[in-house]
C-alpha positions as CSV (number, residue, x, y, z in Angstrom):
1,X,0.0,0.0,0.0
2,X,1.0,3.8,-0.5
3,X,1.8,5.5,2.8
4,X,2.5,9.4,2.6
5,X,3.9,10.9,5.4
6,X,4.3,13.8,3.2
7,X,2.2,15.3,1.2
8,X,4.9,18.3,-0.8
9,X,8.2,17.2,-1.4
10,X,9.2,19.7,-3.4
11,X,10.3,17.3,-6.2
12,X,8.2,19.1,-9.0
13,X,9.0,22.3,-8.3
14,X,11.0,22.3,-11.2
15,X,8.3,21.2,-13.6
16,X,9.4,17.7,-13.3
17,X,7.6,14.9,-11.7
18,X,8.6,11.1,-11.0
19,X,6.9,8.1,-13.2
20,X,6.0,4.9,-10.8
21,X,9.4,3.3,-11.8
22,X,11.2,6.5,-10.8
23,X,11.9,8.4,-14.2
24,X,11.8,11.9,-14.1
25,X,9.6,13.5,-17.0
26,X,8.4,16.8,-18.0
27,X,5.1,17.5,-15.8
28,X,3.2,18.1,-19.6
29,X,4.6,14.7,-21.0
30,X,2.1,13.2,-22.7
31,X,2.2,9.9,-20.2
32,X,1.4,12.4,-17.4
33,X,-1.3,14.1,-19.3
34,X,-3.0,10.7,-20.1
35,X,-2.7,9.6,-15.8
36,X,-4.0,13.0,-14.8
37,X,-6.8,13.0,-17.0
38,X,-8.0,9.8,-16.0
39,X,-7.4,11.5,-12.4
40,X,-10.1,14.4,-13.6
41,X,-12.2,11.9,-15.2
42,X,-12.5,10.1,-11.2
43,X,-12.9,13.3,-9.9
44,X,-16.2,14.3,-12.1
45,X,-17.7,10.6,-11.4
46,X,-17.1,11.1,-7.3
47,X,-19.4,14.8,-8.2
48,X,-21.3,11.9,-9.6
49,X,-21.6,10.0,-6.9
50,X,-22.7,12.8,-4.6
51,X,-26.3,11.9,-6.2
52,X,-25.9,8.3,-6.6
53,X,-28.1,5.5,-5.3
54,X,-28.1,1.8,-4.9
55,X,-26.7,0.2,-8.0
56,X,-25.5,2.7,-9.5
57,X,-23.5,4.4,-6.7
58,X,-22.0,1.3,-6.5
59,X,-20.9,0.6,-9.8
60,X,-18.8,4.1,-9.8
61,X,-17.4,3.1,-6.9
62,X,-16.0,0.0,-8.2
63,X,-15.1,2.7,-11.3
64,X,-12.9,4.7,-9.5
65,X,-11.4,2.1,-7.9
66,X,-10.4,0.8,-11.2
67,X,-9.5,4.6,-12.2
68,X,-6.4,4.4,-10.0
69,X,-5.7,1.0,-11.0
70,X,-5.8,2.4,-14.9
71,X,-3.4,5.2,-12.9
72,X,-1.1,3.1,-11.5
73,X,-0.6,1.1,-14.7
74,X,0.0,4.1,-17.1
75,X,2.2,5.8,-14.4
76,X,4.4,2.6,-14.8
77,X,6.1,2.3,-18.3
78,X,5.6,-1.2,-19.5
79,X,9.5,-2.2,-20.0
80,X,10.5,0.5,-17.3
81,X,12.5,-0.7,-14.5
82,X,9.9,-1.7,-12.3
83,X,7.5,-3.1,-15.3
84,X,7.7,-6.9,-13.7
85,X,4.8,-6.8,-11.3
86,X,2.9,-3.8,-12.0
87,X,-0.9,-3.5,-11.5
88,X,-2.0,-3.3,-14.9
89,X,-5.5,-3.2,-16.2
90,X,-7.0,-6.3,-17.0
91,X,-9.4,-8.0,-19.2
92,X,-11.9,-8.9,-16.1
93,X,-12.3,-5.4,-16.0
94,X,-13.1,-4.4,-19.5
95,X,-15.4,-7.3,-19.5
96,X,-17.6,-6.4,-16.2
97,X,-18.0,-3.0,-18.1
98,X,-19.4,-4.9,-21.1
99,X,-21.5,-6.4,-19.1
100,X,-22.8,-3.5,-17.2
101,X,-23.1,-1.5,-20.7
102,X,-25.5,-4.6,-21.8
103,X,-27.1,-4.8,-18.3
104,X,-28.5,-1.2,-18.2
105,X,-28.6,-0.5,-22.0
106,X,-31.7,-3.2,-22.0
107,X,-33.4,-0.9,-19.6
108,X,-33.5,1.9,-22.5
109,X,-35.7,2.6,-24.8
110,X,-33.5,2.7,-28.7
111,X,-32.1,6.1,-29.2
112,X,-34.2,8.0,-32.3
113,X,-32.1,11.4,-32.3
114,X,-28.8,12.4,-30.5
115,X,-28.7,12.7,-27.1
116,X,-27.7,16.6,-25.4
117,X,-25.8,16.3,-21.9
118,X,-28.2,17.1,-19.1
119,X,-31.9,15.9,-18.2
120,X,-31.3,15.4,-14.6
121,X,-27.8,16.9,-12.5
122,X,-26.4,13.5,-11.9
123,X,-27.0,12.7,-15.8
124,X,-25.1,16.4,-16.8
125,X,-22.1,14.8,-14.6
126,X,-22.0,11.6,-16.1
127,X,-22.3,13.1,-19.5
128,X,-18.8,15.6,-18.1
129,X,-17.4,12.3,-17.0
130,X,-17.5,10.9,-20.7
131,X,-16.0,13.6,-22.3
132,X,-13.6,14.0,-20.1
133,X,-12.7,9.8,-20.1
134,X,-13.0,10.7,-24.0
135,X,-10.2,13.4,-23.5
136,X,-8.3,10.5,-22.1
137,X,-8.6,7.9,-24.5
138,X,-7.4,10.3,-26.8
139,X,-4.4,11.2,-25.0
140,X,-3.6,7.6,-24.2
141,X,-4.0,6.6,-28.1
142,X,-1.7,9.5,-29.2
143,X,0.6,8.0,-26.0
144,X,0.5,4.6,-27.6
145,X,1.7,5.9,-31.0
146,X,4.9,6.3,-29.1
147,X,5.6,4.0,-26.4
148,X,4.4,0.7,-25.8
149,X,1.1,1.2,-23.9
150,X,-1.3,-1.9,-21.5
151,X,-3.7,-2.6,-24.5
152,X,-6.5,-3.3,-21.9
153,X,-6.2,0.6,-20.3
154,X,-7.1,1.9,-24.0
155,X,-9.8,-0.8,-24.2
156,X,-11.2,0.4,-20.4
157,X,-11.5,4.3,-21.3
158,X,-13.2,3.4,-24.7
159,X,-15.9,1.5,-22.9
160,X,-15.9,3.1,-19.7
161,X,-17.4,6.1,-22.1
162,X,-19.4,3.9,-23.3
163,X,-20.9,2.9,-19.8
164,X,-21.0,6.3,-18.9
165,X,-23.5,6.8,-21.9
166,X,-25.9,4.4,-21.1
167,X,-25.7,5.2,-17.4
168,X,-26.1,9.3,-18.0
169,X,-29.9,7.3,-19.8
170,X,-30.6,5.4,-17.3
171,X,-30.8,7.7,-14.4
172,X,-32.3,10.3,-16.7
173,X,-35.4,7.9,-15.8
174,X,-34.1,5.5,-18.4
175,X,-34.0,7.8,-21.2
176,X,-37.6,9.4,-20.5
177,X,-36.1,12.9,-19.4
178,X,-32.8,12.7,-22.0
179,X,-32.4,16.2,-23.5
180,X,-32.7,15.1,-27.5
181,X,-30.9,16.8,-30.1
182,X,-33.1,18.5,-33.1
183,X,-31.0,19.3,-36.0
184,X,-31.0,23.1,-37.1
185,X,-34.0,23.7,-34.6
186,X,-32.2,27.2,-34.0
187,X,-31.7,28.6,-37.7
C-alpha cells in the first residue's frame, strides 16, 4: 500500500515529476497528461456520486477504484524498471463493463435522435465524466503511437465512455427525461 507521510516534497517544483518506476519527465509529457486525465475523469464521477443511489452508486465506486488502478498502470512504463509486477488493467475489467453496458442498455428505450448532456444533474455529470474519459482515451491513443502502452487501459476508457453513456440514460429515468438533439432547430 501507499503510505504518505508527506504530502509536498518539493520534487516538482522544477516542472518535473517522477513516473512509478522513478523516471523523471516533463510535468506536460504526454504519459502524465493521459494519468491525470484519467485522475479528472475520477474526480467528475465522485461529483457523480454525490447523487448516486443503490446500483449505480455502487458501480462508480468500483469505477474509480479501477481509475487508479488504470493510474497506476500508465504511471508505470511497461518495459520500465519496475515493469515486472505492476498493476496493470485487466481484461476482467473491461469485460464487467461490457457487461454493465449490456445490463443497463436493456433498460432503455433505442435512441431516435442524439442525445444533449443534461436531463437530470447527476446525468449532466456523467455526460462531463464521458467527455472528459474521451479526453483521455485520446491522449492515451496518441501515448500509444509512441511507447508501448497496456492494450486493456485503451480498451477500459473506450468503454468506460461507453458505460457512462448508457448510465447518463438510465438515471435520466431511463432515457424518458434525456435532453434530444433536433438538428438546425435554432436557424
Amino acid at each position: 500500500m501507499v503510505k504518505l507521510d508527506r504530502i509536498y516534497t518539493r520534487g516538482g517544483d522544477k516542472g518535473q515529476t517522477s513516473l512509478g518506476d522513478g523516471t523523471r519527465v516533463p510535468k506536460h509529457a504526454l504519459r502524465v497528461e493521459a494519468y491525470g486525465t484519467v485522475d479528472e475523469a475520477n474526480s467528475v464521477l465522485g461529483i457523480a456520486r454525490l447523487q448516486a443511489k443503490g446500483d449505480v452508486d455502487q458501480m462508480l465506486a468500483r469505477i474509480q477504484n479501477d481509475l487508479f488502478d488504470l493510474g497506476a498502470d500508465l504511471c508505470t512504463p511497461i518495459s520500465g524498471r519496475k515493469d515486472e509486477g505492476a498493476l496493470r488493467i485487466v481484461p476482467a475489467q473491461v469485460k464487467r463493463l461490457e457487461d454493465e453496458i449490456d445490463a443497463v442498455n436493456a433498460m432503455l428505450q433505442p435512441l431516435t435522435s442524439f442525445i444533449l448532456p443534461g436531463g437530470t444533474q447527476i446525468a449532466a455529470y456523467l455526460h462531463l465524466g464521458r467527455t472528459v474519459t474521451r479526453r483521455a482515451e485520446r491522449l492515451l491513443s496518441a501515448l500509444g503511437e509512441q511507447e508501448e502502452i497496456n492494450p486493456e487501459s485503451l480498451k477500459y476508457l473506450n468503454r468506460l465512455s461507453d458505460f457512462l453513456f448508457v448510465l447518463g440514460r438510465h438515471v435520466n429515468d431511463n432515457g424518458a427525461t434525456d435532453v434530444l438533439w433536433v438538428p438546425g432547430a435554432n436557424r
